[in-house]
VOTI-28911 format. One record per residue: x, y negated, z of N, C-alpha, C in turn. Coordinates in pm, whole numbers, plus 50000, padded with zeros to 5 digits. Atoms other than C-alpha are relative to their C-alpha. Example, Ala and Ser with C-alpha at 12.3 -4.5 7.8 and 13.67 -1.06 7.14 Angstrom:
<sites>
500895011950000512305045050780500904988050000;499185011949994513675010650714499234989150073;
</sites>
This chain:
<sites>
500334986150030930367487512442498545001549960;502334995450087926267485412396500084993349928;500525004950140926707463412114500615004549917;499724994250097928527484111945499535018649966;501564992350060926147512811990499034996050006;500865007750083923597489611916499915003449848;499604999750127925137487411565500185014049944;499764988550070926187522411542498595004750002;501104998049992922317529611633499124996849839;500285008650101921397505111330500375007349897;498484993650077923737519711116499405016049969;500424983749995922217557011186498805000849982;501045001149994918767547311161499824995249827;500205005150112919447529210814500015011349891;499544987450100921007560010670498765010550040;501124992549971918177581110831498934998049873;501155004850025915537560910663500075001849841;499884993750109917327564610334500125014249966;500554990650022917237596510356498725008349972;501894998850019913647601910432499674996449815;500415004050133912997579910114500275009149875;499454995950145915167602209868499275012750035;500644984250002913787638710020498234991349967;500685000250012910337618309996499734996649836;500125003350193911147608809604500025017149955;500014987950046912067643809561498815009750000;501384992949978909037660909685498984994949915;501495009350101906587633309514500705008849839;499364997450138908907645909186499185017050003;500524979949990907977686309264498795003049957;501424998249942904527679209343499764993849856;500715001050140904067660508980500275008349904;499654989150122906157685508780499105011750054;500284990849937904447709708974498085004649918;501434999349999900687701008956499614988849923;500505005350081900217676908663499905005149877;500064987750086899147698508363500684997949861;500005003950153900187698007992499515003049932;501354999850027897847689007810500275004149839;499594998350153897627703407393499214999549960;501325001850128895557702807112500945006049851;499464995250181895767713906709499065003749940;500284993850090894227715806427500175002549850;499234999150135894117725406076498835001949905;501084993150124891937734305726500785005349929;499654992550155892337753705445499145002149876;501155006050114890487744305119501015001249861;499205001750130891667755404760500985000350010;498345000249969895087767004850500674988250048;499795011449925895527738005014500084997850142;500234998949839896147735505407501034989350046;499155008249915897647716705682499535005050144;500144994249820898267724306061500484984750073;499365005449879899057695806331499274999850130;500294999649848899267691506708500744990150059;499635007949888900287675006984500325003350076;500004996349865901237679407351500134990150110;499525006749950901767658107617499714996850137;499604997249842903107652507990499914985750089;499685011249934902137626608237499444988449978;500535010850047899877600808076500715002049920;499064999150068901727607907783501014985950028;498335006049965905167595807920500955008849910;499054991550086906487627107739499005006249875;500864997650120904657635807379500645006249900;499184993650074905757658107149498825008849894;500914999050088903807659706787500655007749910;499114992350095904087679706481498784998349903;500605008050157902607672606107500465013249880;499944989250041902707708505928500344989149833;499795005350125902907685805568500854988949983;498535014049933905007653605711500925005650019;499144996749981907727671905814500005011350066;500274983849918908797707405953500624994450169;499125003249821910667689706275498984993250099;500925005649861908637681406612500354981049982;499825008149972908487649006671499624992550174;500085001649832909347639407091500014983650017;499925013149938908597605207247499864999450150;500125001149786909337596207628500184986949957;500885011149979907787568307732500024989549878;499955011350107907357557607388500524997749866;498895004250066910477556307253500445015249937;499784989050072911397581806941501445007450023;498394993150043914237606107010500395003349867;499044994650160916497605406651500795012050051;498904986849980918187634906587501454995849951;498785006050038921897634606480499884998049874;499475006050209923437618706142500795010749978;498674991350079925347641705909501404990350000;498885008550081928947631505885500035003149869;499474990650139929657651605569499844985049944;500415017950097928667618305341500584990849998;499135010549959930817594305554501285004649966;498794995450005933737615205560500595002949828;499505005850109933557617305192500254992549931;499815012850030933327584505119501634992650031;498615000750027936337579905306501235001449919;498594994150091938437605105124500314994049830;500065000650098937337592404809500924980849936;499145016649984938437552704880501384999050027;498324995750023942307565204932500324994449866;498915003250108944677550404656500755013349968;498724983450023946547575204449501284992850067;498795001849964949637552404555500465005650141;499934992049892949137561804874500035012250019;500694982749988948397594304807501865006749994;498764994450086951987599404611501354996850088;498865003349879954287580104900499805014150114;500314990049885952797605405157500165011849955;499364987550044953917635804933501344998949986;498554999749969957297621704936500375000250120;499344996049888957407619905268500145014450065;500164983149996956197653305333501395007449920;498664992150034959157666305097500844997250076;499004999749892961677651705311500005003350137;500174990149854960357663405628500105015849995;499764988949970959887696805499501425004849976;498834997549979963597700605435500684995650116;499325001749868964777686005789499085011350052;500564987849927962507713605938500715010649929;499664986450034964217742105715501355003750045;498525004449959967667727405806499815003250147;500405000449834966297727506181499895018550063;500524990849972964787763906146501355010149979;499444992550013967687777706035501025004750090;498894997049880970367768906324499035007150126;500454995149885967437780906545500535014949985;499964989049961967477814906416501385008750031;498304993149927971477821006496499985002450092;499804998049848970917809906853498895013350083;500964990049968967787836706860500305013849983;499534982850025969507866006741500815004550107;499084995049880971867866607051499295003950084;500755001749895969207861907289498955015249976;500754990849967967267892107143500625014850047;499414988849936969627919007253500024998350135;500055003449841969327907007634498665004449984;501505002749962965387905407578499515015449989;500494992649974964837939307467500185013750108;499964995549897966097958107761498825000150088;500535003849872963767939307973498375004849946;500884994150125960827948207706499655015449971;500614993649994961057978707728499635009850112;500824989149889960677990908070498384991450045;501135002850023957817967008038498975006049968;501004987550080956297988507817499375010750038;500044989949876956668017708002499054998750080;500794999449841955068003308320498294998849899;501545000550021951767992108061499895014049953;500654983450061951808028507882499255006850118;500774992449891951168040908253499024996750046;501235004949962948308017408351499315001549876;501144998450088946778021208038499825017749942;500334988049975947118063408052498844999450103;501375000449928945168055308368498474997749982;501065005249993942618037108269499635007149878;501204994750044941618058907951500195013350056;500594989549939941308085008221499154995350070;501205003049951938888068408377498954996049910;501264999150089936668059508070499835015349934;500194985250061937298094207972498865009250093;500714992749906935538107608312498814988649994;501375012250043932818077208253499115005149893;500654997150083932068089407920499345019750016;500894987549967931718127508026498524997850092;501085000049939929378113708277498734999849878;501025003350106927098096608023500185012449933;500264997450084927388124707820499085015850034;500374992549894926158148808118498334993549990;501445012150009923178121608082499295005349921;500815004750125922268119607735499765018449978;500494988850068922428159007715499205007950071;501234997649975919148160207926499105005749864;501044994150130916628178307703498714987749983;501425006449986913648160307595499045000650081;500744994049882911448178207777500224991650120;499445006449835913108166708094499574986850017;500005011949986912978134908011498244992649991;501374999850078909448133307907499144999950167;500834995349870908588152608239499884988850094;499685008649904910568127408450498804985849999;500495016750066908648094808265498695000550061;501204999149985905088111408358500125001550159;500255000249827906068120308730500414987050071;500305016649972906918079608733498554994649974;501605002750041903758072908600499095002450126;501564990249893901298095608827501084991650135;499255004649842903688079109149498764986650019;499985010449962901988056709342500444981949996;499365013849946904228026909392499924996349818;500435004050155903718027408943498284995850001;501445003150006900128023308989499964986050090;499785011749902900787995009240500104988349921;499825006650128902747977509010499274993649904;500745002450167900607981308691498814992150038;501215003649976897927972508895500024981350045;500345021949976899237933309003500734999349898;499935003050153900947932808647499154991249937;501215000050080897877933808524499224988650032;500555014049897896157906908791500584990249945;498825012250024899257884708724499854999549810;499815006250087899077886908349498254995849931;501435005050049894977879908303500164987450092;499345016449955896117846208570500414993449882;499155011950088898597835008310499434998749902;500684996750132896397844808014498694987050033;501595008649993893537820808179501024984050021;499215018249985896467790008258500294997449848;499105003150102897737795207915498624996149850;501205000350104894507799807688499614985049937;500835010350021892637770407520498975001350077;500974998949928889817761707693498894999749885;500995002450111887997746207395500475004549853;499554995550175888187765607019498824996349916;501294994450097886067763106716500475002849868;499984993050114886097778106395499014998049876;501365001450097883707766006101500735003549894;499904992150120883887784605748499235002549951;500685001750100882627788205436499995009449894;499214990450076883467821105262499025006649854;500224994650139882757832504903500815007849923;499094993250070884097863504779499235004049843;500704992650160883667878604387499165004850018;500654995149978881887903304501498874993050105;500945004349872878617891804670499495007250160;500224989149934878107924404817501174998050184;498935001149916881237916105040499934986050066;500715010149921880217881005138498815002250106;500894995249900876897895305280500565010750118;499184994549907879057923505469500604990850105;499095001549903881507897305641498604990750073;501255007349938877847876305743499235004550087;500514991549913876287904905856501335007050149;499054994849874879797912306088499664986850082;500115014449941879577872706176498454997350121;501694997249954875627878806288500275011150131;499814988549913876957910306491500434991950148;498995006349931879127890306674499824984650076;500435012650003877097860306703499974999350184;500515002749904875937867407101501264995650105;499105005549942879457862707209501114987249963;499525009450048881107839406970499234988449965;501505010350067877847816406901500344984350026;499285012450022879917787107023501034998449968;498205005550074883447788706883500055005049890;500154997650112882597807306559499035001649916;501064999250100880617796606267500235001249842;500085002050135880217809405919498905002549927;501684996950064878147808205659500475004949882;499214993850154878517825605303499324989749881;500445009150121878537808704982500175009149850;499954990450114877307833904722499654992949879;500305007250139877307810304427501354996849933;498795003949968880917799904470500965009250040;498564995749973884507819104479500624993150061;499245011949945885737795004734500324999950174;499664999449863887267798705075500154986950089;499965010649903887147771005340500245001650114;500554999749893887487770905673501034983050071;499495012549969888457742705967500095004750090;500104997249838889477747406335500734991450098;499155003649892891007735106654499735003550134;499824994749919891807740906972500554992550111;499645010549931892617721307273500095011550174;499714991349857893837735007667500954988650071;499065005049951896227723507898500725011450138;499064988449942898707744808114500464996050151;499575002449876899627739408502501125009750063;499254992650016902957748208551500435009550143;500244996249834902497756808945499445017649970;500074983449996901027790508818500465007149891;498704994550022903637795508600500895008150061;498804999049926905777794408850499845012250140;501454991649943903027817009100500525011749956;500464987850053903107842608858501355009849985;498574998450013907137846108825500285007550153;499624996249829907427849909171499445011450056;501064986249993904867874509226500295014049943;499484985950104906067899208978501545002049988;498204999550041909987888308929500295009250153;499674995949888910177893709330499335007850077;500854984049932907957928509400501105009250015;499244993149973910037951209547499625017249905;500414984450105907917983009358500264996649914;499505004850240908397963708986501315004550042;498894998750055911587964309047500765014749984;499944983449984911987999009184499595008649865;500104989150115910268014508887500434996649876;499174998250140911867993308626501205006850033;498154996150003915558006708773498955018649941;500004988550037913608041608725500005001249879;500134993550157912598041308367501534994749941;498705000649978916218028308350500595012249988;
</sites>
């Protein structure tokens, strides 16, 4: 008897231990999708009607990478750990190839057979419909107190969309006014100011996870008019004490010629993503005043 709870001990301890291991794989898994960021970038020019855009992204030491080539191709291009996901093949191409490698001989045996089948089916269809004509004088008896019983469930039921639609129509023939009034005495409420007010918190959060961190902007602008080059220089100059590191232009009053170059680089942590969902999806006032304007 103790060596065989010995063993069953063994036995319960092994399975324990694998357990541990898989809730401890799972958690290590949470904690990297969680709190390892994704990282992006892009840029582009535009010179003489001429441009191009690409970017990048990528998850994990790029384990997961996913590029794009605005002039190479319009489709992303995804690599995990490496290795290029293809997209699918067209059949269309194969399948005509097939049809096209058929023999007429073949083609012309398989319309004779077809004729003789379709005359054993007409021969077939016809003794059916003798034995069907007996059978439908039994059937419609039974058919039509059938009927009957649906005419009465379905009298019911458009009396109940009938009293559904008076409701709604008790609704919709609120006056404007009313409705107007109602929208502003949600507004001025409390528990709306509550709301608007971690909205607002929660969407300048996601606006700072989601942003680039690093932008710049260099340009080169030359319009016909010179008069209008010095204008957008003198806005550029206005503007200088807050943009003085991510936007630079200069004018080129000799030249009709537009240029510019930029990019942009950030990375995203999906933990306050997920923060920010929660916060706002599961407020008991959001939800309250969306059912009101409802």
């Amino acid at each position: 008897m103790s060596a065989f709870l010995a063993v069953l001990l063994t036995v319960l301890k092994i399975i324990g231990l694998i357990l541990l291991g898989i809730l401890a794989f799972v958690l290590a898994l949470l904690l990297v999708v969680l709190f390892v960021p994704i990282r992006y970038k892009a840029d582009g020019f535009y010179k003489d009607k001429d441009y191009n855009v690409n970017g990048k992204a990528n998850w994990l030491l790029h384990a997961v990478t996913v590029s794009f080539d605005l002039k190479a191709s319009k489709d992303p291009v995804i690599k995990i750990l490496g290795i290029k996901l293809k997209g699918k093949k067209k059949k269309g191409s194969e399948e005509k190839t097939d049809e096209d490698s058929s023999d007429p001989e073949t083609k012309e045996a398989s319309l004779d057979d077809t004729d003789e089948e379709t005359k054993v089916l007409k021969e077939r269809n016809d003794e059916d419909t003798t034995d069907k004509v007996t059978d439908v004088s039994l059937t419609d008896s039974s058919e039509r107190t059938e009927e009957n019983t649906a005419k009465s469930e379905d009298e019911k039921s458009s009396e109940k969309k009938r009293k559904n639609a008076d409701d709604k129509k008790e609704f919709k023939s609120e006056s404007v006014y009313d409705k107007i009034k109602r929208y502003i005495e949600i507004i001025k409420s409390e528990d709306f100011k509550e709301s608007f007010s971690l909205v607002k918190k929660q969407l300048c959060r996601l606006l700072k996870a989601v942003l680039p961190r690093k932008w710049e902007i260099n340009a080169s602008l030359g319009f016909e008019d010179p008069s209008l080059t010095g204008y957008v220089c003198a806005l550029s100059g206005a503007m200088y004490m807050w943009f003085r590191k991510h936007i630079h232009i200069v004018g080129d009053f000799d030249n009709e010629e537009i240029s510019a170059d930029a990019y942009f680089k950030g990375r995203i942590y999906i933990v306050v993503l997920v923060y920010v969902f929660i916060r706002v999806w599961f407020n008991k006032k959001i939800r309250h005043t969306i059912d009101l304007f409802r």
